[in-house]
Structures are given as C-alpha cells and as structure tokens.
TORDRENRO-529482 format. One record per residue (C-alpha): residue in three letters; x, y, z. Coordinates in pm, whole numbers. Last residue first. Layout:
<recs>
<"ala" <X Y Z>>
...
</recs>
This chain:
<recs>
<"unk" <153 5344 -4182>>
<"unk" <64 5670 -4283>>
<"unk" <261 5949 -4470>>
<"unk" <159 6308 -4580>>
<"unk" <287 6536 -4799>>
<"unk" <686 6428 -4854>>
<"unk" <825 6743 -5025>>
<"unk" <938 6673 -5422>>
<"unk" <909 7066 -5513>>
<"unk" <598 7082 -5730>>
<"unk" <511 6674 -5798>>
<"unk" <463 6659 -5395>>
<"unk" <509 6315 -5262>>
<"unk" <209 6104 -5089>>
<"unk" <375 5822 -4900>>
<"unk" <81 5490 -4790>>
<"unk" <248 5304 -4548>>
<"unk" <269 4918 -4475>>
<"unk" <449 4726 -4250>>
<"unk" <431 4312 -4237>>
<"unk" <539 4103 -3998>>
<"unk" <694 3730 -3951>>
<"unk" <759 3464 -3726>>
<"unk" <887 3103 -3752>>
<"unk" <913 2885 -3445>>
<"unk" <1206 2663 -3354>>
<"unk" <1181 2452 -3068>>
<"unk" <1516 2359 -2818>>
<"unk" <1755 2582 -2769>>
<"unk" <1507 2775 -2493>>
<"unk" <1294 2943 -2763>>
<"unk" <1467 2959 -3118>>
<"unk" <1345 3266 -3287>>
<"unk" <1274 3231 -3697>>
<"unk" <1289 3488 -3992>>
<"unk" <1047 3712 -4175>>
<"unk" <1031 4037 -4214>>
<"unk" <850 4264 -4453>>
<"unk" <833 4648 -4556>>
<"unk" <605 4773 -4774>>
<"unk" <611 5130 -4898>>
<"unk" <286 5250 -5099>>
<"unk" <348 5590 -5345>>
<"unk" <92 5868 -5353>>
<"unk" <257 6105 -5604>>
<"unk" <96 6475 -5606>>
<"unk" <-62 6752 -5751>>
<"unk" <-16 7096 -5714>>
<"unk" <-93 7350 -5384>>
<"unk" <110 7241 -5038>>
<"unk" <-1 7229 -4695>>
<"unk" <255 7175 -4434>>
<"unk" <396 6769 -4325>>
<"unk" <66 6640 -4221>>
<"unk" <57 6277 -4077>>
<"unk" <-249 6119 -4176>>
<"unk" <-367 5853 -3886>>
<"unk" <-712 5853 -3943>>
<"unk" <-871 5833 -4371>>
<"unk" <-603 5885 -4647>>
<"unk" <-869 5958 -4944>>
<"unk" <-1057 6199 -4635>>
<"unk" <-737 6377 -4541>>
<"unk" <-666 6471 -4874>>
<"unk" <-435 6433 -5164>>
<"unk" <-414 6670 -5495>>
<"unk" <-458 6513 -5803>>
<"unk" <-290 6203 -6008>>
<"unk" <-548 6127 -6252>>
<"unk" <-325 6131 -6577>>
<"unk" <-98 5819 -6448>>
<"unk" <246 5913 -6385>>
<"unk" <513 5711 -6600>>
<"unk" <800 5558 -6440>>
<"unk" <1173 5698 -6394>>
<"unk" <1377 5444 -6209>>
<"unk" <1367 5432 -5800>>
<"unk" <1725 5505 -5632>>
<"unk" <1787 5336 -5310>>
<"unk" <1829 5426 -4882>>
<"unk" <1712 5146 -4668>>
<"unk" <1815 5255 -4312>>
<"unk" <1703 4952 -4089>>
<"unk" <1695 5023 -3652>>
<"unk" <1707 4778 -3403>>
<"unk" <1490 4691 -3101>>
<"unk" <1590 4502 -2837>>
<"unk" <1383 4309 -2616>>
<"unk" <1542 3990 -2708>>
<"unk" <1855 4052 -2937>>
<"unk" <1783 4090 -3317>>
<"unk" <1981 3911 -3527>>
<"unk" <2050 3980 -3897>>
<"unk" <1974 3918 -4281>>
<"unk" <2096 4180 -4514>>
<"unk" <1770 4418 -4610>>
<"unk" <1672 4368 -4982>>
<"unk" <1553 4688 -5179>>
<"unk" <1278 4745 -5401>>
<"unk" <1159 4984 -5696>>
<"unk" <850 5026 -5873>>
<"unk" <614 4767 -5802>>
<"unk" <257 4834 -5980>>
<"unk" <-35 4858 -5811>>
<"unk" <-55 5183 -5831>>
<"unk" <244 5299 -5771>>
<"unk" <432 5041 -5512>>
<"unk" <745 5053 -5324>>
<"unk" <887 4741 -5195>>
<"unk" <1128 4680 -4888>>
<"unk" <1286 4369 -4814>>
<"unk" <1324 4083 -4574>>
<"unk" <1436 3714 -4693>>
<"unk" <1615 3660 -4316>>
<"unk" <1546 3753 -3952>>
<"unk" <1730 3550 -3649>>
<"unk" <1497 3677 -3368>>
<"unk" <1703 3632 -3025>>
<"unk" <1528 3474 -2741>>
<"unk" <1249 3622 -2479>>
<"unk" <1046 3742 -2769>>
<"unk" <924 4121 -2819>>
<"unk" <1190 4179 -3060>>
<"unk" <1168 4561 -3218>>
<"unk" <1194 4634 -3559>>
<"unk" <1294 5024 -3631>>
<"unk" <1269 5187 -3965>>
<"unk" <1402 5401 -4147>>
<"unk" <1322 5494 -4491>>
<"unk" <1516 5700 -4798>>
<"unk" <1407 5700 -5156>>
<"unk" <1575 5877 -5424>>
<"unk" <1370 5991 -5718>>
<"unk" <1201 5936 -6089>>
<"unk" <888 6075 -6221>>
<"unk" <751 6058 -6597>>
<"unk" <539 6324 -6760>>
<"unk" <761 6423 -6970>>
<"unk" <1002 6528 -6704>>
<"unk" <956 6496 -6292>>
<"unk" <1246 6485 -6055>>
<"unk" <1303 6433 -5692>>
<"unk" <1604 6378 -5462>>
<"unk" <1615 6337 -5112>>
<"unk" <1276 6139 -5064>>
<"unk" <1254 6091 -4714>>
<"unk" <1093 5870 -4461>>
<"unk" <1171 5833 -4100>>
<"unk" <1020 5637 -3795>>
<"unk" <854 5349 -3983>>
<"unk" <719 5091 -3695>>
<"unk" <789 4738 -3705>>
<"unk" <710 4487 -3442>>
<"unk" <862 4164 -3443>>
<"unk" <577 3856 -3433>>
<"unk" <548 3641 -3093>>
<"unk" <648 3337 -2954>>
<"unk" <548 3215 -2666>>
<"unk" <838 3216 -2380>>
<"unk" <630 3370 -2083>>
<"unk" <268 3258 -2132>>
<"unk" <274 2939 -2347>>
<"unk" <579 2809 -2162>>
<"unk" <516 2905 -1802>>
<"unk" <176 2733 -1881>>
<"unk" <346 2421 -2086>>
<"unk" <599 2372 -1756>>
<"unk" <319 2438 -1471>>
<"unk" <140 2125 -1659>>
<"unk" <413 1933 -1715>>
<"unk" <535 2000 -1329>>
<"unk" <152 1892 -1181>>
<"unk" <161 1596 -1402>>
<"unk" <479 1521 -1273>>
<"unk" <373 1571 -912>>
<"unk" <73 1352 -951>>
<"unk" <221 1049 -1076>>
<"unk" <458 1094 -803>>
<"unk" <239 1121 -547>>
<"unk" <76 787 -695>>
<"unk" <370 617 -708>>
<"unk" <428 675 -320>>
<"unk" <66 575 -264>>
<"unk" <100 233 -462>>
<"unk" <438 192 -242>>
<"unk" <279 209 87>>
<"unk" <0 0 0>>
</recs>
C-alpha cells in the first residue's frame, strides 16, 4: 500500500510540473511577431520630365523583438508600389535581433523613372482616412506611393523549438510633384 501511494504522489507531481511547464511556456516564452514601426521617410532627390517621375528613396525603420530569445530575420525587403505596380525594391541583409531590443534599418535606393498616371490630383485627409501625418499644406498635384516592408525569420525558444515569425508594415507616401516634399505618410 505504501508503495501504490508513493507512485501515486509521483504520478501527480509530474503531471503537476508538465502542466506548470506548458503554462510558463505558453505565457512567458510564446512566440510572438517583431514589431515594425517606420520612424523616417525621405525622398532626397526628386524629378519629374515628360510626364515621368524618378527619385531617391530613404526609410528608417525600427523592428523591435518582443520574444524572450534572439529573432534570427532573413528574406526581408522593402517594396514601393504605384498603383499597383512595383516600382523599386531593396533587400535588407539578414540579422539578429537581441530579445527586447529593437534595431533600426536605413534602406536608402534610387527608384527608375515611371510614368504618372493622368489622374494624379491633390491628396486629402478623407482619401487617407485617421492617422495622416501632415507635413505643411502644399498646392499641385501629387505622387501617392505605398512602402512595404516585410520580415520574416525564426526565434529559437530555450535551444530547443524553432518557431517562424513574420510582420508586415505598410504606409501609404504622398510626394509633392511641385518641389518633391513628402505630404503626408501613414503606416
């Protein structure tokens, strides 16, 4: 009898430790997706002839690690889109992101002339809805542009299990046509 109830505690203290084990794992080392936010765009150079625009992009961003192991990122890069159509890209060198840290990505490249389509007209508030960063009002017509950023990559959690994460960032850039100014921006 004595032995049957010494199995038994132990029966019921491993349970009890896989259970407190696959709590503290789920709640404390779960793995989550990086968070990007855009802190910084800029278009340093601007020009528009013949109807056809072509400039210098600039964005920085910061992508912060909300895991409780390093985020190994990988196959990241940044798009920017006219209408639909993909206009220029850049890929980001694959990294490591401490946990907790955030780091920040300078992506500075040159976009080839493209045509503008005949409709572009002034931006408001109302076709960029909440969130619309105002840089000064400006007269003229102007470029809305769409930057997507991705990352994807993988976080090891205690050496053992490999999960991979990934996030997504997109802003909507509208560019003067008069002097190249950024607009308004919201991501």
């Amino acid at each position: 009898m004595a032995n049957l109830a010494s199995c038994a505690v132990a029966a019921i203290f491993i349970v009890f430790a896989i259970i407190t084990a696959v709590t503290v794992y789920l709640t404390v080392f779960r793995p989550r997706d990086p968070e990007i936010s855009v802190t910084n765009v800029k278009v340093p150079s601007f020009s528009v002839a013949n109807s056809s625009v072509s400039f210098t992009y600039s964005q920085l961003s910061s992508v912060r690690n909300p895991n409780r192991a390093a985020f190994s990122h990988y196959n990241n890069k940044i798009q920017l889109f006219y209408y639909g159509n993909r206009i220029g890209f850049i890929f980001i060198p694959a990294g490591e992101i401490e946990p907790g840290r955030a780091k920040d990505m300078a992506a500075d490249f040159s976009v080839d002339s493209f045509p503008l389509v005949s409709s572009s007209s002034r931006i408001s508030a109302k076709e960029f809805g909440d969130g619309l960063v105002r840089e000064g009002s400006r007269g003229g017509s102007t470029v809305e542009i769409e930057s997507r950023l991705e990352m994807a990559g993988r976080v090891r959690v205690l050496g053992l299990f490999t999960h991979r994460i990934a996030a997504r960032c997109n802003c909507r850039i509208a560019i003067s046509t008069v002097d190249g100014s950024i607009v308004a921006v919201r991501c």
